[in-house]
C-alpha positions in Angstrom: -17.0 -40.3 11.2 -16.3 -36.6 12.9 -15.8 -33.7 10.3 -12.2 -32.6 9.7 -11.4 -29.8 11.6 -8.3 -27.2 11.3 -5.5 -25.5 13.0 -6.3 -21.8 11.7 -4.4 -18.9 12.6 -6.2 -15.4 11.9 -3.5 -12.5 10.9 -4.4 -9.1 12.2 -6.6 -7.8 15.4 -8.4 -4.7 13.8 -11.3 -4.2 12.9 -11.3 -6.6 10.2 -9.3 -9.2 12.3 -12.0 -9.0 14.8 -14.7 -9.5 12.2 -12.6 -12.8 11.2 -13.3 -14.2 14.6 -16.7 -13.1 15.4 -18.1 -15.0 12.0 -15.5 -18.0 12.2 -17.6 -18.3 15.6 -21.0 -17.6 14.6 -20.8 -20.2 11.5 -19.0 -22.6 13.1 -15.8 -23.4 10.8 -14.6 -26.6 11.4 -11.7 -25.4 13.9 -9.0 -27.7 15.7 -6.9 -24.8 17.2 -7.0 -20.9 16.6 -3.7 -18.9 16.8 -4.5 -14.9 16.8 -1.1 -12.9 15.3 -0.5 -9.4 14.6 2.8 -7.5 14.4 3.2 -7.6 18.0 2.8 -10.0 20.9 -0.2 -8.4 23.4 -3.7 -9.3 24.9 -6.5 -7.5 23.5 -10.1 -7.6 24.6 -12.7 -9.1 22.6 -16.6 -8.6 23.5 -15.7 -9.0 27.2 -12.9 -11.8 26.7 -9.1 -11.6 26.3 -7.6 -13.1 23.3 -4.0 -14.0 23.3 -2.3 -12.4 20.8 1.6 -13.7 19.3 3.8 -12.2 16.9 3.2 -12.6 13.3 6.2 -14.6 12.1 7.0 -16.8 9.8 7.8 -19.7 12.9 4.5 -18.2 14.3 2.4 -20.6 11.1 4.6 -23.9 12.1 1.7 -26.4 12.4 -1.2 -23.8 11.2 -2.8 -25.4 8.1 -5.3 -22.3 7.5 -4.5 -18.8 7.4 -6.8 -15.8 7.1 -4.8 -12.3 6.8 -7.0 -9.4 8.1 -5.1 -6.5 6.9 -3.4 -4.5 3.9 -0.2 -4.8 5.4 2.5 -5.4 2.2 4.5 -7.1 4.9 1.8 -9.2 6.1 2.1 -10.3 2.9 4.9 -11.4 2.7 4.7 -12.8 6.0 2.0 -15.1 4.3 3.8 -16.3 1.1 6.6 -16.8 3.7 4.3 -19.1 5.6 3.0 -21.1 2.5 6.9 -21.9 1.5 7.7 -23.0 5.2 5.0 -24.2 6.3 3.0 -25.5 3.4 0.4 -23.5 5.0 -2.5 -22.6 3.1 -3.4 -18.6 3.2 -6.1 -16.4 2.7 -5.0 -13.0 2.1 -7.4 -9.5 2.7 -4.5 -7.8 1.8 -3.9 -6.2 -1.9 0.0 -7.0 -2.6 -1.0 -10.6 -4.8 -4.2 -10.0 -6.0 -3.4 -10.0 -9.7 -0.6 -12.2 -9.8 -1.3 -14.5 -12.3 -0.9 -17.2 -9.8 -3.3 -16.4 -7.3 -6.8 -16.6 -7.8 -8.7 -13.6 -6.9 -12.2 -15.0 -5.9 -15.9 -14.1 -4.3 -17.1 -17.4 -3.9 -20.4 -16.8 -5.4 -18.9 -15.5 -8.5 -16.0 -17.3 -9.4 -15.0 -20.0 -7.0 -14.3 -22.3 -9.5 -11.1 -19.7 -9.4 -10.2 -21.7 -6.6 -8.8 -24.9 -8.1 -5.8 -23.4 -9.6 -3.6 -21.9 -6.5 -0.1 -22.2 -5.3 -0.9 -21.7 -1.5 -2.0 -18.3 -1.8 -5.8 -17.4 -2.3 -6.5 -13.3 -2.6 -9.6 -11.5 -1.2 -11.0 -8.9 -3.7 -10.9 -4.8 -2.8 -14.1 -4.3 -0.8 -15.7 -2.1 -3.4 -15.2 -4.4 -6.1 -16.7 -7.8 -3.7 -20.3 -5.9 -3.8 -20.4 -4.8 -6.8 -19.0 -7.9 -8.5 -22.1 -9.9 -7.0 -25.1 -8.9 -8.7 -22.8 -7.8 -12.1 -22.3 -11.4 -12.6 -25.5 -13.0 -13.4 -26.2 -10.3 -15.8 -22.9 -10.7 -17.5 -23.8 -13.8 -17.7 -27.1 -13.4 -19.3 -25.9 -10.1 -21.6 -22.7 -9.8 -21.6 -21.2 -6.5 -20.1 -19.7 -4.1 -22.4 -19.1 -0.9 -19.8 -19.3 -0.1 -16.0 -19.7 3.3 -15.0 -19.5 3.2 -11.0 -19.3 5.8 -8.4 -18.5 4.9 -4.4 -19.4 6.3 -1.3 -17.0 4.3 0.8 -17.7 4.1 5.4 -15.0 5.5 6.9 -14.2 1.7 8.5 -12.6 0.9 5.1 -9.7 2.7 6.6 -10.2 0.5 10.3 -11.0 1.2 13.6 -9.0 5.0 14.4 -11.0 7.0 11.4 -14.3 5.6 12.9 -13.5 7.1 16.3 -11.8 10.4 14.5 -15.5 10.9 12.6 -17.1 10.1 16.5 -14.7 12.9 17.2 -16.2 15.7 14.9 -19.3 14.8 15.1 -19.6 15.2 18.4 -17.9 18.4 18.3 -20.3 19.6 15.9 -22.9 18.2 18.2 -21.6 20.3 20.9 -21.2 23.4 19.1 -17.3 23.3 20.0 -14.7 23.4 17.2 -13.7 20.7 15.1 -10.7 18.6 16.1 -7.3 18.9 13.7 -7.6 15.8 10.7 -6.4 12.6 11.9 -6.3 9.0 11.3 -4.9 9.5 7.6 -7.4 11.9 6.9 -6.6 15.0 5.2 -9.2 17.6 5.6 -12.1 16.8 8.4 -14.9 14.3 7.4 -17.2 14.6 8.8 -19.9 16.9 6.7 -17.5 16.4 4.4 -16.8 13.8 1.0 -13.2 13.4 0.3 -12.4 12.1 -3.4 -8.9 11.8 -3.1 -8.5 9.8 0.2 -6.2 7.5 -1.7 -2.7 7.7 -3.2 -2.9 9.0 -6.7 -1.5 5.9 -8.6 -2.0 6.2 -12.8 -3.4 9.6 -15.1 -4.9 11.0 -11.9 -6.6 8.1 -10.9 -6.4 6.7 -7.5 -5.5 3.2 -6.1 -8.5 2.3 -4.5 -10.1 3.3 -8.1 -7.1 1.7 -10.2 -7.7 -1.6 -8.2 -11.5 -1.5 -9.2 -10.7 -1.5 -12.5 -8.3 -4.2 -12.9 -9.9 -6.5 -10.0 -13.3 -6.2 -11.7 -11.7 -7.8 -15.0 -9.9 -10.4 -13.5 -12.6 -11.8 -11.5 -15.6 -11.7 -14.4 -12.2 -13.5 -16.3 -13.3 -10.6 -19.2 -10.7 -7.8 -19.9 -13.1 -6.4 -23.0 -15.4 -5.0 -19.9 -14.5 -1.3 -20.0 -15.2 0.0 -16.1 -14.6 3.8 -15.5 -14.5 4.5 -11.6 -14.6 7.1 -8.9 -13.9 6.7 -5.4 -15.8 9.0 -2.5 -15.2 8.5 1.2 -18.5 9.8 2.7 -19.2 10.7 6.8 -20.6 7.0 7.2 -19.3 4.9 9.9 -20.0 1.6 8.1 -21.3 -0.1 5.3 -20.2 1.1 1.4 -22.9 2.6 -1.3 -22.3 2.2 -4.9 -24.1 3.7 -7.9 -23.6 1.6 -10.8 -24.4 2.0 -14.4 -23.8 -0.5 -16.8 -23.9 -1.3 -20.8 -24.2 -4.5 -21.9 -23.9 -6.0 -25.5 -27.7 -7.6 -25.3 -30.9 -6.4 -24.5 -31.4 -6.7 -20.7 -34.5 -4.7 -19.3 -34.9 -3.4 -15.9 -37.5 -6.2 -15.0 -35.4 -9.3 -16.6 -32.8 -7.6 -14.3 -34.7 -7.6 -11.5 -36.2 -11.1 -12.1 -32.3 -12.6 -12.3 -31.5 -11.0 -9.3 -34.7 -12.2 -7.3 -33.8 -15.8 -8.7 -33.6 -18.6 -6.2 -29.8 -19.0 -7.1 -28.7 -15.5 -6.3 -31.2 -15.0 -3.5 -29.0 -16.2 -1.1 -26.2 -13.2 -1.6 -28.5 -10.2 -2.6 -31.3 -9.1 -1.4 -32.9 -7.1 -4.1 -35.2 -4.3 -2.8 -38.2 -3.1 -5.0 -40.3 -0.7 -2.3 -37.3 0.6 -0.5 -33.6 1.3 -1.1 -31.3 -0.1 0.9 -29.8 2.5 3.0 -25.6 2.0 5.1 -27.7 1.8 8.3 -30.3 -0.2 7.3 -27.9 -2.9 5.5 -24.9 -2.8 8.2 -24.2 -5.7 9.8 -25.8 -8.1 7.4 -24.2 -10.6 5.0 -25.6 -10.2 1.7 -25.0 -7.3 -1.0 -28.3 -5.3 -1.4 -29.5 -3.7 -4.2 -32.2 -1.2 -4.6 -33.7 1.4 -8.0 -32.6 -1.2 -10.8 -33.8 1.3 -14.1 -32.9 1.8 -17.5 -30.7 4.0 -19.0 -32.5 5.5 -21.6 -28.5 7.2 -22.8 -27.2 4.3 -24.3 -28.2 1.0 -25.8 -29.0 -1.7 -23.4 -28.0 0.5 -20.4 -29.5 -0.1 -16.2 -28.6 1.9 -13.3 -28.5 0.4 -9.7 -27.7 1.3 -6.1 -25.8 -1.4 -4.5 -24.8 -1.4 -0.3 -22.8 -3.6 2.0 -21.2 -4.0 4.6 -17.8 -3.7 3.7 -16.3 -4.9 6.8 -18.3 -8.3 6.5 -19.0 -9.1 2.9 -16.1 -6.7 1.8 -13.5 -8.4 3.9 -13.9 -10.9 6.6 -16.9 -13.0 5.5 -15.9 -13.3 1.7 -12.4 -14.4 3.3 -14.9 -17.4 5.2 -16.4 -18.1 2.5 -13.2 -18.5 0.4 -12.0 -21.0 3.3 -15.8 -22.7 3.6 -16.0 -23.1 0.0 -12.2 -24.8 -0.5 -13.3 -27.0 2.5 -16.7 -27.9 0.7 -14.7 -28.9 -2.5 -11.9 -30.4 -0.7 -9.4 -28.1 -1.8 -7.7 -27.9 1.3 -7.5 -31.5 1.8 -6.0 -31.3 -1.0 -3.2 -28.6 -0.4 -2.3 -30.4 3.0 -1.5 -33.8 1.0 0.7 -32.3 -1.5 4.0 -33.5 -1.1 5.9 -31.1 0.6 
């Protein structure tokens, strides 16, 4: 008997849209028909072929049983919730809007896809920042319970898509050139590149911003543990792709560097982290891959039970669009979307 396949619609033609259909293609989802939406009807070239692109409304989802949203649109968004009611279709959101509604599980797959069970239509992709360092922080919450995370990013400029990549082209080949910088755009502020800009967010809460406010809560809900105290500050750094982390953490047990190292270099997590003992892992040497690397695993000799780490990934595969495939793989695998489509409407 042939597999199932799927009508799936993908929401957005960014950078992160993009991503969605390159790894749909290169893991070969189970696919019926493919809709591409974005806010407006266009064509748009992708590696060398044109892909159809219709507007994202709610008639847009009529017979699309899958959804993956690509972007942080709020109105996207609602767009998708829209779509679930309508349509009964089933939606997998990048953006931030739902993610800790009580009713929408926010999952990495690897880490809390049993998360996935309990949904309304709606499934929510993590923050980027939190997907990678979630990854290896669960296996040794697991084993010693975390009490504190101290975390500091350096996040690629394609966190904020495809125009702050080619403004960071811009000055850097200005520098290059010896010719003066172009004015800030693309949302930045100040220039970027040779620079690291700490407040490339909206302030949200007691000076913190909402990249970092999301970290904090998002980290919680996903390790289902709101005792974990996580302190967080946010960089953007002159890096095209792929997002660094250094990440301390406390936990409640004993957990040495080595019985760190050993969990992480277990046959159950190797297939999501690559753990690098010789080396570091480095945003060009880790771009473009799928797993979350990490690299100088050491005590803390400051507090009780303390390790630091140095964790990198690509934020625009593992931080978005694959962690969104993997959501939709793993509901598949469990028969969760079976499921959804056989719900009386």
């Amino acid at each position: 008997m042939a597999a199932r396949k799927y009508s799936v619609a993908v929401v957005g033609i960014g950078i992160v849209g993009r991503e969605l259909l390159r790894i749909l293609e290169q893991r070969d989802f189970p696919i019926k028909s493919l809709k591409v939406l974005a806010r407006s009807a266009r064509d748009e070239k992708l590696e060398g072929r044109t892909v159809k692109v219709a507007q994202a409304t709610v008639e847009a989802f009529e017979g699309v049983e899958l959804a993956l949203f690509a972007g942080s649109d709020e109105a996207e968004s609602h767009v998708g919730w829209d779509a679930v009611r309508a349509h009964h279709t089933l939606v997998i959101d990048n953006g931030s809007a739902y993610r800790l509604y009580p009713n929408v599980p926010l999952v990495v797959p690897e880490v809390n896809s049993g998360a996935l069970e309990n949904h309304e239509g709606l499934i929510a992709n993590p923050n980027c920042s939190t997907i990678q360092m979630v990854v290896p922080l669960k296996p040794l919450h697991d084993r010693a319970r975390i009490k504190r995370i101290v975390v500091c990013t350096y996040q690629a400029v394609s966190g904020k898509g495809g125009a702050p990549v080619s403004q960071l082209d811009a000055e850097v080949q200005a520098i290059g050139r010896g010719e003066p910088l172009p004015s800030p755009a693309a949302g930045f502020k100040e220039t970027i590149a040779g620079n690291v800009l700490s407040l490339d967010w909206a302030v949200e809460h007691e000076g913190y911003t909402k990249e970092e406010v999301k970290m904090v809560r998002e980290t919680r809900k996903i390790l289902d543990d709101d005792t974990i105290q996580v302190s967080v500050t946010c960089a953007r750094v002159p890096v095209r792709n792929t997002h660094s982390e250094a990440v301390n953490v406390e936990c409640h047990d004993p957990l040495s560097a080595e019985e760190a190292t050993n969990i992480l270099c277990s046959p159950d997590w190797q297939p999501y982290i690559e753990v690098w003992q010789e080396d570091c892992p480095s945003p060009l040497r880790v771009t473009g891959t799928d797993k979350v690397h990490v690299g100088r695993i050491r005590a803390d000799r400051s507090v009780p039970h303390g390790l630091n780490m140095w964790v990198v990934a690509d934020n625009i595969r593992k931080g978005a669009a694959l962690n969104a495939v993997q959501i939709a793989e793993a509901m598949v695998a469990r028969g969760l979307v079976e499921k959804w489509l056989a719900r009386e409407r």
